[in-house]
Backbone and ligand atoms as CSV (ligand in chain L), in Angstrom:
chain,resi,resn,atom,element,x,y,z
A,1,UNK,N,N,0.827,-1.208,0.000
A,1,UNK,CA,C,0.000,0.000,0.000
A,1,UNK,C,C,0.866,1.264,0.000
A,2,UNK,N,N,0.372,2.346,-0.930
A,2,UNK,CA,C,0.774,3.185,-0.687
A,2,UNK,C,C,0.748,4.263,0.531
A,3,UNK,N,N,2.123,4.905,0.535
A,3,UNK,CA,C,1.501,6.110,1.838
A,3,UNK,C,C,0.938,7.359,1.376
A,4,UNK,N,N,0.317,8.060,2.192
A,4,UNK,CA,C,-0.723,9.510,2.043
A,4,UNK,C,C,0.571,10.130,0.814
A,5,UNK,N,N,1.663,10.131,1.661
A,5,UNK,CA,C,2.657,10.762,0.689
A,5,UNK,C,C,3.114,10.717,-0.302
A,6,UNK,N,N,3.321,9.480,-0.515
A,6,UNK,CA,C,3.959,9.074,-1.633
A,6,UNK,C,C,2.969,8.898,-2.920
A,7,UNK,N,N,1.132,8.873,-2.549
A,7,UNK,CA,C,0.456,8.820,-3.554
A,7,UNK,C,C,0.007,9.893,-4.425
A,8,UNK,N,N,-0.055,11.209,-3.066
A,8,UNK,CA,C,-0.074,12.419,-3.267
A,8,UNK,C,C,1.163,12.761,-4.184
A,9,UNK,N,N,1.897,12.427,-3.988
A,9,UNK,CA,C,2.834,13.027,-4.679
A,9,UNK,C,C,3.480,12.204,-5.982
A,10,UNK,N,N,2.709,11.487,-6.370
A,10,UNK,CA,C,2.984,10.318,-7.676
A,10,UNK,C,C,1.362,11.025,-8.544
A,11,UNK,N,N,0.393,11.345,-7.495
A,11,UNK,CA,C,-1.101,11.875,-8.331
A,11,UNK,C,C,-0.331,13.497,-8.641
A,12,UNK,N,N,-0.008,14.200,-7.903
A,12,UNK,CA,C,0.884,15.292,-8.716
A,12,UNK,C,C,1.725,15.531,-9.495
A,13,UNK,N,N,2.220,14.060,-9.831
A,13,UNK,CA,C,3.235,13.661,-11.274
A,13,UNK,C,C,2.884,13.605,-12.509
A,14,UNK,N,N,1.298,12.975,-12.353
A,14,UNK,CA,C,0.656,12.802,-13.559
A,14,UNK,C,C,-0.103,13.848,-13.766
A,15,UNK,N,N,-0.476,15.231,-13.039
A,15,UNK,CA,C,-0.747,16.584,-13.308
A,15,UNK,C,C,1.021,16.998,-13.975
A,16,UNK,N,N,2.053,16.880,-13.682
A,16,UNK,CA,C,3.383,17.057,-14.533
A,16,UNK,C,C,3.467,17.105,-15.655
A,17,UNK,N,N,2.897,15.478,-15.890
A,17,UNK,CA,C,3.444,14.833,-17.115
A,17,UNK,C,C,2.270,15.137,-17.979
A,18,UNK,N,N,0.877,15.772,-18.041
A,18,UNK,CA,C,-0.047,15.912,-18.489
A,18,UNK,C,C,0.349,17.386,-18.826
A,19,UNK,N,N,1.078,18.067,-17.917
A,19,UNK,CA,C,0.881,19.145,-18.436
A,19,UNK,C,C,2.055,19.241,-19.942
A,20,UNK,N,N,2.807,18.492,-19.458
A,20,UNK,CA,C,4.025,18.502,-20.580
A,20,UNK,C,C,3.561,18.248,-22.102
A,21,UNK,N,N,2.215,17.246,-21.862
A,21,UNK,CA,C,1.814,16.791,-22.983
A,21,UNK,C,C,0.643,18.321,-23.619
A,22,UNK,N,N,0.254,19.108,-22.565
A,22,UNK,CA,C,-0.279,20.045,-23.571
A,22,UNK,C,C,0.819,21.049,-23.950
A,23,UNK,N,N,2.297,21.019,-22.399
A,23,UNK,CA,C,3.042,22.026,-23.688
A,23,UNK,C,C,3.216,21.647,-24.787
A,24,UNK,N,N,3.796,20.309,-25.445
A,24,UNK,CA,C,4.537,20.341,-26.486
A,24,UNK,C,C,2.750,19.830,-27.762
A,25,UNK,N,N,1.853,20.085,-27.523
A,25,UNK,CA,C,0.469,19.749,-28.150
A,25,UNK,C,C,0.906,20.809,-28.406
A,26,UNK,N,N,0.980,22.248,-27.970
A,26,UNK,CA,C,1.083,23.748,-28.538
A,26,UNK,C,C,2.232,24.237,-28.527
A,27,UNK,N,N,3.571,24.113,-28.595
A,27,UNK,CA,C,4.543,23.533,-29.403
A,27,UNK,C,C,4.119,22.971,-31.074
A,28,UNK,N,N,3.589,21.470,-31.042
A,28,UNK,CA,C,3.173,21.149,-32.401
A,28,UNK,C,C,2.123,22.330,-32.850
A,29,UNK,N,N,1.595,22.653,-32.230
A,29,UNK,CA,C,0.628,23.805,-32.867
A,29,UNK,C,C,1.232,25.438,-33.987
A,30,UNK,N,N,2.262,25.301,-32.596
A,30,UNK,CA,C,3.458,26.858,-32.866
A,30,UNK,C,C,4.126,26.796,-34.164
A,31,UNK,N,N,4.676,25.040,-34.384
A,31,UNK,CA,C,5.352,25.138,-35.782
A,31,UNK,C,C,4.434,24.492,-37.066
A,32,UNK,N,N,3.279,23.909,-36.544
A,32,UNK,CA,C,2.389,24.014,-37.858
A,32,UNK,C,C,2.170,25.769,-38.290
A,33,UNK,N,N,2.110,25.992,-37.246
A,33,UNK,CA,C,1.657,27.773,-37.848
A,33,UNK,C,C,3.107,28.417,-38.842
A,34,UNK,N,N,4.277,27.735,-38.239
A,34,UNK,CA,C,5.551,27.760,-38.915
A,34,UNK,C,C,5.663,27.515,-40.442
A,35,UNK,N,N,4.277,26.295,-40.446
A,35,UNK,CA,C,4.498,25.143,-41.493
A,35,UNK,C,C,5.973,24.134,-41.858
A,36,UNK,N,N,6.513,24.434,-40.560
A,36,UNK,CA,C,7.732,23.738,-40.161
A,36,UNK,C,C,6.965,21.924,-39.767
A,37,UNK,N,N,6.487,21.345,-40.570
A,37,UNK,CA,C,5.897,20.136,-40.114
A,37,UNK,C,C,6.677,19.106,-39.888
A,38,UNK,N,N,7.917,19.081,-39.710
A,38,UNK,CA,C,8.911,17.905,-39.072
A,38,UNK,C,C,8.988,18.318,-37.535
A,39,UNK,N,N,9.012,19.394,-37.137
A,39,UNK,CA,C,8.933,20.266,-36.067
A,39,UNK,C,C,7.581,19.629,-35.463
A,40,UNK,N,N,6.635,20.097,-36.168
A,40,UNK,CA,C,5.378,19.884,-35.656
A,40,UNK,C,C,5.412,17.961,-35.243
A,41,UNK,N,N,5.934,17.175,-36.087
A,41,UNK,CA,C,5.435,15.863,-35.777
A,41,UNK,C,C,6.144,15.919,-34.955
A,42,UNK,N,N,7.640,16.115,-34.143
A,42,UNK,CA,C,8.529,16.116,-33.325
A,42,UNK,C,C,7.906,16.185,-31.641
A,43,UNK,N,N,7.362,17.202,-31.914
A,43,UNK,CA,C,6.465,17.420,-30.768
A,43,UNK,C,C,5.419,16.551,-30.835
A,44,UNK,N,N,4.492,16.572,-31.376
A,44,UNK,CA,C,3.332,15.864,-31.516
A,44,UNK,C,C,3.649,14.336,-31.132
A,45,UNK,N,N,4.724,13.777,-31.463
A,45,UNK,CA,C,5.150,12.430,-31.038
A,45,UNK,C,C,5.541,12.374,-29.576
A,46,UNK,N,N,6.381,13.447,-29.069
A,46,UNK,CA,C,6.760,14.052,-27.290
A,46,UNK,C,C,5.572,14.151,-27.121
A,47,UNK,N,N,4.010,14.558,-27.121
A,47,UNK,CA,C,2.798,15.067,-26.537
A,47,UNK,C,C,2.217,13.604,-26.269
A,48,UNK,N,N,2.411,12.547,-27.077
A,48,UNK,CA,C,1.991,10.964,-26.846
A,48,UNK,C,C,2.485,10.469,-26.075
A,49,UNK,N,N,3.964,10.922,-26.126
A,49,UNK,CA,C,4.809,10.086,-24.824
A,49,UNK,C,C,4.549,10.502,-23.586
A,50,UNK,N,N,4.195,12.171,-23.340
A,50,UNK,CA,C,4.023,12.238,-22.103
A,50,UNK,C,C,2.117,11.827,-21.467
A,51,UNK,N,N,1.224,11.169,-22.423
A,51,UNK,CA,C,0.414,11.398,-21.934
A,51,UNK,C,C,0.275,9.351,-21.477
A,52,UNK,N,N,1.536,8.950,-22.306
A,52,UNK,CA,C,1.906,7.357,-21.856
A,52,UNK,C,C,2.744,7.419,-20.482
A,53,UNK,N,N,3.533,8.810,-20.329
A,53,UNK,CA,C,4.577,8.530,-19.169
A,53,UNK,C,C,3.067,8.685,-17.969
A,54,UNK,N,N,1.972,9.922,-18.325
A,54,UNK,CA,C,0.587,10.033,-17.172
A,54,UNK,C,C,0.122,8.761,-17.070
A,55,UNK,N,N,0.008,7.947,-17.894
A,55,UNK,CA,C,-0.943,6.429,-17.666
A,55,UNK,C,C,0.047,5.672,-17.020
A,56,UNK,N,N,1.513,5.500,-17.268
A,56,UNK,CA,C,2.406,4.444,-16.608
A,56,UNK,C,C,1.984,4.579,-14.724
A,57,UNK,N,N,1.980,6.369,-14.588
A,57,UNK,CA,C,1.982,6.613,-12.970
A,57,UNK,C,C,0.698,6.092,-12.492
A,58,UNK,N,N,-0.441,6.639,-13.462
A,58,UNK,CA,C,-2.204,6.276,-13.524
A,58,UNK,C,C,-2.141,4.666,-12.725
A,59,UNK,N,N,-1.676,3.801,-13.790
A,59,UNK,CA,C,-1.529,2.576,-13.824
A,59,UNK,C,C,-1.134,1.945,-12.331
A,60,UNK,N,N,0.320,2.381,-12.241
A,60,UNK,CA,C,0.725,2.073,-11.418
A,60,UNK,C,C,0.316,2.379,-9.664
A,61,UNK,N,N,-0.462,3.620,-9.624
A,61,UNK,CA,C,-1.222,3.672,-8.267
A,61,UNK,C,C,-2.594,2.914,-8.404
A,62,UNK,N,N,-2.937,2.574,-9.301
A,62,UNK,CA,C,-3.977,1.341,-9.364
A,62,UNK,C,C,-3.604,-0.013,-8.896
A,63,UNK,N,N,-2.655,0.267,-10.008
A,63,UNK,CA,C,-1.690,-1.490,-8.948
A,63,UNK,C,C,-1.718,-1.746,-7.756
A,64,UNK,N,N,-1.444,-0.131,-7.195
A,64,UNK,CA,C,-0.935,-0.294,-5.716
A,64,UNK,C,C,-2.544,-0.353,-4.606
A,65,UNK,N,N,-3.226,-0.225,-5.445
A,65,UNK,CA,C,-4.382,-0.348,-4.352
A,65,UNK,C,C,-4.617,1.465,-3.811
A,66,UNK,N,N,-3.996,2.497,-4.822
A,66,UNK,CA,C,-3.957,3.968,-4.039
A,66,UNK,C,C,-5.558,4.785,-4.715
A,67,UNK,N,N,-5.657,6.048,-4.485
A,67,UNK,CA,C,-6.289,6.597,-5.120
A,67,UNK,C,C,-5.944,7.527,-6.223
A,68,UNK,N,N,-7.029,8.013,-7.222
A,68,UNK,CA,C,-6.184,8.801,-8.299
A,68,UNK,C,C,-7.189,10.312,-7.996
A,69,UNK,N,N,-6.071,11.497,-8.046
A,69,UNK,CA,C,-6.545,12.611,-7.836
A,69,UNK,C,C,-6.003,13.417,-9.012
A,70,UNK,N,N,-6.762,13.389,-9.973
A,70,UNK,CA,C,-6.465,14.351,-10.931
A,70,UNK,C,C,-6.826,16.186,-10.314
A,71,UNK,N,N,-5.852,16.625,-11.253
A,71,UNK,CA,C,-6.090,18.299,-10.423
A,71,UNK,C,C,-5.943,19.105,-11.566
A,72,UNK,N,N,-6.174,20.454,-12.239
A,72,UNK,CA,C,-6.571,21.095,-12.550
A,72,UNK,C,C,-4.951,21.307,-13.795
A,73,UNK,N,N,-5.189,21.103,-14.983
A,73,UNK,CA,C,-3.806,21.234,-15.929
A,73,UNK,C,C,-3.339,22.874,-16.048
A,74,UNK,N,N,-2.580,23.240,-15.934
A,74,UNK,CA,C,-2.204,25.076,-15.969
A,74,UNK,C,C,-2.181,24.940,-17.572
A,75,UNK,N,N,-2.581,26.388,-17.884
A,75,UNK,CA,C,-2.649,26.466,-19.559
A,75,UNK,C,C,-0.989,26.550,-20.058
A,76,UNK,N,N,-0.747,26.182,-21.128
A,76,UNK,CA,C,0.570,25.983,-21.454
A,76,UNK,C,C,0.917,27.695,-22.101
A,77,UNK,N,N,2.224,27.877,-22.134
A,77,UNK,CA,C,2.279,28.735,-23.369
A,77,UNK,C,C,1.734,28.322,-24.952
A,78,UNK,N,N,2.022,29.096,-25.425
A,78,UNK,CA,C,1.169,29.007,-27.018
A,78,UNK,C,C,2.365,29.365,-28.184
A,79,UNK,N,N,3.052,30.557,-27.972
A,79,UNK,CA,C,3.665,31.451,-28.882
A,79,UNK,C,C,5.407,31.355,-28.170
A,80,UNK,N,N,6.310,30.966,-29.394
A,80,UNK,CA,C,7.827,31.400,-28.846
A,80,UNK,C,C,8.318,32.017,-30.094
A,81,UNK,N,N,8.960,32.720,-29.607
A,81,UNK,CA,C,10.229,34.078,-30.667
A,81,UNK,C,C,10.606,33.279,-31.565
A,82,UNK,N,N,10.708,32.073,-31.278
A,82,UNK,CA,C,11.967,31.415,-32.577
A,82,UNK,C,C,11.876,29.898,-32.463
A,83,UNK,N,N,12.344,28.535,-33.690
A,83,UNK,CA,C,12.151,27.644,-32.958
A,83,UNK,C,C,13.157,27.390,-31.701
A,84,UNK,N,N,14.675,28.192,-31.941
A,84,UNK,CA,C,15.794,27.913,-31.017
A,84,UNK,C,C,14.692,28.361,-29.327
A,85,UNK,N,N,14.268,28.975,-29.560
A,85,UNK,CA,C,13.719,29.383,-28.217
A,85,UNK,C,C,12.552,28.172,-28.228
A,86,UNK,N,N,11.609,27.892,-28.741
A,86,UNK,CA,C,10.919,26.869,-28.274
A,86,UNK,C,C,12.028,25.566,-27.797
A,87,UNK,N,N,12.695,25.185,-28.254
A,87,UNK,CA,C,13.628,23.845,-27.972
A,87,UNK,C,C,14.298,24.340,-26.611
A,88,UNK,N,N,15.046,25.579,-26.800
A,88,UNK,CA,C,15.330,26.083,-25.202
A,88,UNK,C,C,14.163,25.740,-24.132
A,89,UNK,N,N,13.018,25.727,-24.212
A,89,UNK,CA,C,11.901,25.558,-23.556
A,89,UNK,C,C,11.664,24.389,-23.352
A,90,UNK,N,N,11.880,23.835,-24.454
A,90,UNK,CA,C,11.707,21.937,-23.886
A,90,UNK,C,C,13.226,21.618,-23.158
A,91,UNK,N,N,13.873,22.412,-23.612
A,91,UNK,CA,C,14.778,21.518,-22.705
A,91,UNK,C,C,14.626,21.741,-21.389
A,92,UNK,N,N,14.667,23.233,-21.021
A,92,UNK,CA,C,14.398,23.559,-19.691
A,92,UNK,C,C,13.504,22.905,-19.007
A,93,UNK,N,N,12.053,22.291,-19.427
A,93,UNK,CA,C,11.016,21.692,-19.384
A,93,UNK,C,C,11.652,20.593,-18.774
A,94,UNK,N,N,12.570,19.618,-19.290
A,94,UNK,CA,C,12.398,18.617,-18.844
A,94,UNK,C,C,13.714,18.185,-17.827
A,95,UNK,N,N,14.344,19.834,-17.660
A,95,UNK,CA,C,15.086,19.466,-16.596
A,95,UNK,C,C,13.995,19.665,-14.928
A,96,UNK,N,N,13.360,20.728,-15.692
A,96,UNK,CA,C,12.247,20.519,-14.239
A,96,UNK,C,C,11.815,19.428,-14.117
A,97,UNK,N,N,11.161,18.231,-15.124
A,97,UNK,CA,C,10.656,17.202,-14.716
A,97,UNK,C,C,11.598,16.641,-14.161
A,98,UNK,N,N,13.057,16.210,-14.468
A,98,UNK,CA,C,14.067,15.454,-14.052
A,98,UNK,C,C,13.721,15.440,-12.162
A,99,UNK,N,N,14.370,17.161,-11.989
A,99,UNK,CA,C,14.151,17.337,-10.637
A,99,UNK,C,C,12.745,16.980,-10.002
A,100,UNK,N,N,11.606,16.578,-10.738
A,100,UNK,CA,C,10.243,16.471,-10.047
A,100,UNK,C,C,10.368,15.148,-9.895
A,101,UNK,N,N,11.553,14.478,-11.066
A,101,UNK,CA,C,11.521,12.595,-10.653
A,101,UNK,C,C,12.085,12.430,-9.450
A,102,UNK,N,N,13.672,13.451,-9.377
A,102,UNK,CA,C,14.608,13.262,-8.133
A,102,UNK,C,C,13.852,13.090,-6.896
A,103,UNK,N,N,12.692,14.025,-6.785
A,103,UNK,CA,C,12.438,14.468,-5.635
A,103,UNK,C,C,11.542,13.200,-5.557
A,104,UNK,N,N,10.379,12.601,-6.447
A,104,UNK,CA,C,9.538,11.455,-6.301
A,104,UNK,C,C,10.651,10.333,-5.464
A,105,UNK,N,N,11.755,10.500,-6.260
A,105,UNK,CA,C,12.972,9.064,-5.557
A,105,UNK,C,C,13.407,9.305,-4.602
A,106,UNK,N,N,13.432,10.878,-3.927
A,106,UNK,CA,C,13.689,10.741,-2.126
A,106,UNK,C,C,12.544,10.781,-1.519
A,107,UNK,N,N,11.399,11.009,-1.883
A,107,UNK,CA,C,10.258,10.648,-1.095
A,107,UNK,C,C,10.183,9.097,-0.789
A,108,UNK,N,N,10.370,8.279,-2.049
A,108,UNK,CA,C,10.254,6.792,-1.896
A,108,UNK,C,C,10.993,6.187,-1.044
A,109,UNK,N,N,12.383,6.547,-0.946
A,109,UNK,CA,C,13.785,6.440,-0.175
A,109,UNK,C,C,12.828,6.865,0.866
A,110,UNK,N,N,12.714,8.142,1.814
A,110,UNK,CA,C,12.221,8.197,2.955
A,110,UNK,C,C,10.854,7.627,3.362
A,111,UNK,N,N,9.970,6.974,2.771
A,111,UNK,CA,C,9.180,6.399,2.981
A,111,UNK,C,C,9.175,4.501,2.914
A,112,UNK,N,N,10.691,4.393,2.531
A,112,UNK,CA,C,10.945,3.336,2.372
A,112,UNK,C,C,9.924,2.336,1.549
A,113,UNK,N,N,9.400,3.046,0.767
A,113,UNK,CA,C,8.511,2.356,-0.439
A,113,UNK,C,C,9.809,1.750,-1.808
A,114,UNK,N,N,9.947,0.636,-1.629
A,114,UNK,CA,C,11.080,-0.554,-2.528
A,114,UNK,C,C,10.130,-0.354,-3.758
A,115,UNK,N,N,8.837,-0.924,-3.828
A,115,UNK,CA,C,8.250,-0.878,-5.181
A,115,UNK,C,C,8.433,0.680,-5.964
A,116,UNK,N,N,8.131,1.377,-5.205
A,116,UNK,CA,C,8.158,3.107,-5.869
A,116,UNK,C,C,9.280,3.418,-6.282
A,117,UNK,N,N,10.304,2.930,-5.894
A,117,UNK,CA,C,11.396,2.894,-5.850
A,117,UNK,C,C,12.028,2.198,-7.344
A,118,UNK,N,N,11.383,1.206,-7.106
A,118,UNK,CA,C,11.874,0.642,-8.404
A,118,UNK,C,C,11.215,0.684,-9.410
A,119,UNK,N,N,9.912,1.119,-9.373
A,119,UNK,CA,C,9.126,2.002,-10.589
A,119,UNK,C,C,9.685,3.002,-11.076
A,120,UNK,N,N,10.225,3.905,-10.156
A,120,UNK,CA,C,10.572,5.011,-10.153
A,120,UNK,C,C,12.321,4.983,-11.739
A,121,UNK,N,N,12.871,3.912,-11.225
A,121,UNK,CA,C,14.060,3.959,-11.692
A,121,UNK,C,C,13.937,4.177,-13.472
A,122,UNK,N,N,12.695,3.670,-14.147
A,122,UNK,CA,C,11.997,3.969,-15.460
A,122,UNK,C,C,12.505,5.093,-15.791
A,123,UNK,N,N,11.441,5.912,-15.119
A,123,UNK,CA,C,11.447,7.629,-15.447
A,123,UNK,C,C,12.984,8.091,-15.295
A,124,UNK,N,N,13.648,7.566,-14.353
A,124,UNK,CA,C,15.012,8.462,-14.160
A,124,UNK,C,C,15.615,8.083,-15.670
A,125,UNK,N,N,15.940,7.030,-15.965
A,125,UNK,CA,C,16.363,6.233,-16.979
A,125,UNK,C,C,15.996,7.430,-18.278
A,126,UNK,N,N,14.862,7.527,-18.135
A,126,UNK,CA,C,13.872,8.006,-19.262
A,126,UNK,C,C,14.242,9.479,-19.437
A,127,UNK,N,N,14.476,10.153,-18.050
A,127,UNK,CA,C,14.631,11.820,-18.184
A,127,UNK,C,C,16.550,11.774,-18.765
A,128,UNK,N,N,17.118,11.010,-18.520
A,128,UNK,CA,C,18.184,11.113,-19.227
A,128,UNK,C,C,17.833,11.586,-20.619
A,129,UNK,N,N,17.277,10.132,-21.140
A,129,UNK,CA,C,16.530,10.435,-22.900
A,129,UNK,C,C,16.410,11.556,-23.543
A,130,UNK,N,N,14.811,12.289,-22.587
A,130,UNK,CA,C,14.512,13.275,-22.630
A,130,UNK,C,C,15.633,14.332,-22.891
A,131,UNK,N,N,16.169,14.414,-21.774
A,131,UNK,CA,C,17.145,15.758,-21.937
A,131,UNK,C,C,17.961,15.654,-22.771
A,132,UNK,N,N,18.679,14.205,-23.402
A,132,UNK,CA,C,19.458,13.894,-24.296
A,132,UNK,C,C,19.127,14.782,-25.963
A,133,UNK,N,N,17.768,13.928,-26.377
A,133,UNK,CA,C,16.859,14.637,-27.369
A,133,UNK,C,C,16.013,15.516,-27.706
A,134,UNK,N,N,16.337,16.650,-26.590
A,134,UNK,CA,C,15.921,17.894,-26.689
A,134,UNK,C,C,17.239,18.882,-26.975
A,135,UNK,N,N,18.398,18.169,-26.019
A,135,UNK,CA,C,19.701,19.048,-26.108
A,135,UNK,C,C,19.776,19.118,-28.038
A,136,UNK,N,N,20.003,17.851,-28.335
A,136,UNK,CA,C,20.540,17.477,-29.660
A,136,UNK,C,C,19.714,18.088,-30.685
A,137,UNK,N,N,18.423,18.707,-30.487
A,137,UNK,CA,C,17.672,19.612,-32.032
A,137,UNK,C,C,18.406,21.163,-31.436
A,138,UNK,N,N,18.462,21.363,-30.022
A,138,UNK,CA,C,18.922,22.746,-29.811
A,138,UNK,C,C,20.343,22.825,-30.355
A,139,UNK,N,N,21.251,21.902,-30.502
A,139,UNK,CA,C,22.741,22.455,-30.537
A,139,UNK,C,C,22.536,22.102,-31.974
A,140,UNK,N,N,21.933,21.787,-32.600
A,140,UNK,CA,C,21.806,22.072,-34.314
A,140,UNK,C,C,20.638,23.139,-34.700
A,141,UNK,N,N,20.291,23.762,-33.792
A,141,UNK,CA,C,19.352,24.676,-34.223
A,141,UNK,C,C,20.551,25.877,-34.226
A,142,UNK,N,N,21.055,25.508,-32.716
A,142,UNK,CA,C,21.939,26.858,-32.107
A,142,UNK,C,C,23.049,27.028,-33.810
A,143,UNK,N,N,23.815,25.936,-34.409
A,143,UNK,CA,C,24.494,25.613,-35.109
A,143,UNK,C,C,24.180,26.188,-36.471
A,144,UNK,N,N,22.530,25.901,-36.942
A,144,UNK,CA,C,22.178,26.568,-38.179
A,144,UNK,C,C,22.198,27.989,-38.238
A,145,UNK,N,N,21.883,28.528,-36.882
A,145,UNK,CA,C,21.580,30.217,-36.611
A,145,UNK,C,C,19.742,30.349,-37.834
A,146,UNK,N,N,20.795,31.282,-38.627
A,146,UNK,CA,C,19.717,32.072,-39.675
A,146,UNK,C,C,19.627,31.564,-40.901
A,147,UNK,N,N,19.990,30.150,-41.182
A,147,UNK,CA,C,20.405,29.706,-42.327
A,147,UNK,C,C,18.703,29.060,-42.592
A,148,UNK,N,N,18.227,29.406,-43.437
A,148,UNK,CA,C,16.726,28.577,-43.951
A,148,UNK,C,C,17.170,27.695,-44.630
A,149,UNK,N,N,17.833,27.429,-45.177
A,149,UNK,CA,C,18.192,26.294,-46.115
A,149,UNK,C,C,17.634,24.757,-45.094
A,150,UNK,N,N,19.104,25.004,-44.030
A,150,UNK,CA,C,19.502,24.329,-43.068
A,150,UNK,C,C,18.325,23.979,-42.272
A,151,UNK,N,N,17.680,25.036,-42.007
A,151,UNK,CA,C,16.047,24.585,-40.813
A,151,UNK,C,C,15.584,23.491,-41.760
A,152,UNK,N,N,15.255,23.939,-43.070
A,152,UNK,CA,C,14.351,22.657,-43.850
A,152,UNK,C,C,14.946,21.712,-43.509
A,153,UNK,N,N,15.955,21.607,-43.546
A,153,UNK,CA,C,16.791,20.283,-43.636
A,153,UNK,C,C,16.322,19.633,-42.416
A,154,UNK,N,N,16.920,20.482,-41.737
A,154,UNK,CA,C,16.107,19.732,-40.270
A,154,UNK,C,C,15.127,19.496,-39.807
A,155,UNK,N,N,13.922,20.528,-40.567
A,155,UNK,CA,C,13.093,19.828,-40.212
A,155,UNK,C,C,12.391,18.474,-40.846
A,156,UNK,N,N,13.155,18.335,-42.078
A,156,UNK,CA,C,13.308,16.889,-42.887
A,156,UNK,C,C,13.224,15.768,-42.190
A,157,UNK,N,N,14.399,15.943,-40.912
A,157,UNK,CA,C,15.043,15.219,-40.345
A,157,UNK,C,C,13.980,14.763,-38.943
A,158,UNK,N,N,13.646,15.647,-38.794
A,158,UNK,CA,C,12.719,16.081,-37.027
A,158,UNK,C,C,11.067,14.738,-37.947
A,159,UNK,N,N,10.384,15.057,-39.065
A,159,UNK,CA,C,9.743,14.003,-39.759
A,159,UNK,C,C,9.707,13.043,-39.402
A,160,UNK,N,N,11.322,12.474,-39.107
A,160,UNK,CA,C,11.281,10.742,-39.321
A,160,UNK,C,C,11.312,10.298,-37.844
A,161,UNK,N,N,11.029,11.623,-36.903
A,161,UNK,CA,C,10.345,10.774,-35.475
A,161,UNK,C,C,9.277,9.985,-35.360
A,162,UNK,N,N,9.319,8.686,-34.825
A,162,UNK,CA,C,8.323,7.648,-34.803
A,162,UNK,C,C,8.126,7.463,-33.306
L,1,OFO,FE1,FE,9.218,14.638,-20.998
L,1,OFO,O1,O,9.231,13.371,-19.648
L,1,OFO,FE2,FE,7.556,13.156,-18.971
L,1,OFO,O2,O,7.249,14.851,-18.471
C-alpha cells in the first residue's frame, strides 16, 4: 500500500506529465503555424509520450491499491520568438521534470517504499533520454543560426520521429 505521501505526490506527477503533454500539443501547434511540419510531428510524437509517461503513474497507483486525484492542468504557453527558443523551452522543461523525478525518488527512499522505488528507476532512466533529445535539435538549431536552407533540412530530419 501506498503512503498519504507518496500517492499524493505520484497523483501530482501525472498533473506534470499531463501538463508537458499540452506544452509540447502547442509547441506542435506553434510550428504548424511555422508550417515547419517535421517540427510539428517532433512534438506531436513528445505530446503521446508524455500522456503514456501520465498512464504508466495512472496505472501504477492502481496497482498499488492507491487513489487517483487528478487536479486542474495550468494552460501551457502558445507562442515562442523562434524555434531555437521553443527547444530552449523543452529543454528547460524537462530538466524541471528530471528534478520532479529526483524528488519522487527521495520521497520513496524516505518512505521506504522498494516498489516506488523501483518504478521510479523507469522515469530516471527516461529523463536522461529526454534531456538527451531535446539538447541534440537545440545544438543544431543553435548551429544553423539564420540559415533557412539548413532549418528545412532539419526539419526533414525532425519528420522521421516515430
Ligand atoms: Fe518529458 O518526460 Fe515526462 O514529463
Amino acid at each position: 500500500m501506498l503512503t498519504t505521501k507518496m500517492e499524493d505526490a505520484l497523483n501530482r506527477q501525472i498533473n506534470e506529465e499531463m501538463y508537458s503533454a499540452m506544452l509540447y500539443l502547442a509547441m506542435a501547434g506553434y510550428f504548424a503555424e511555422l508550417n515547419l511540419m517535421g517540427f510539428k510531428n517532433w512534438l506531436f510524437v513528445q505530446y503521446r509520450e508524455e500522456i503514456g509517461h501520465a498512464e504508466k503513474i495512472f496505472n501504477y497507483i492502481v496497482n498499488r491499491g492507491g487513489k487517483i486525484r487528478l487536479y486542474e492542468i495550468k494552460e501551457p504557453q502558445v507562442i515562442w520568438k523562434s524555434p531555437k527558443d521553443a527547444f530552449e523551452a523543452v529543454l528547460n522543461h524537462e530538466k524541471h521534470i528530471t528534478a520532479k523525478i529526483d524528488e519522487l525518488v527521495e520521497i520513496a527512499e524516505s518512505e521506504k517504499d522498494r516498489a516506488t522505488f523501483a518504478m521510479l528507476q523507469w522515469f530516471v532512466n527516461e529523463q536522461v533520454e529526454e534531456e538527451a533529445n531535446a539538447s541534440e535539435v537545440l545544438a543544431k538549431l543553435e548551429m544553423i543560426g539564420d540559415h533557412k536552407h539548413c532549418l528545412m533540412m532539419l526539419d526533414k530530419e525532425t519528420a522521421q520521429r516515430k
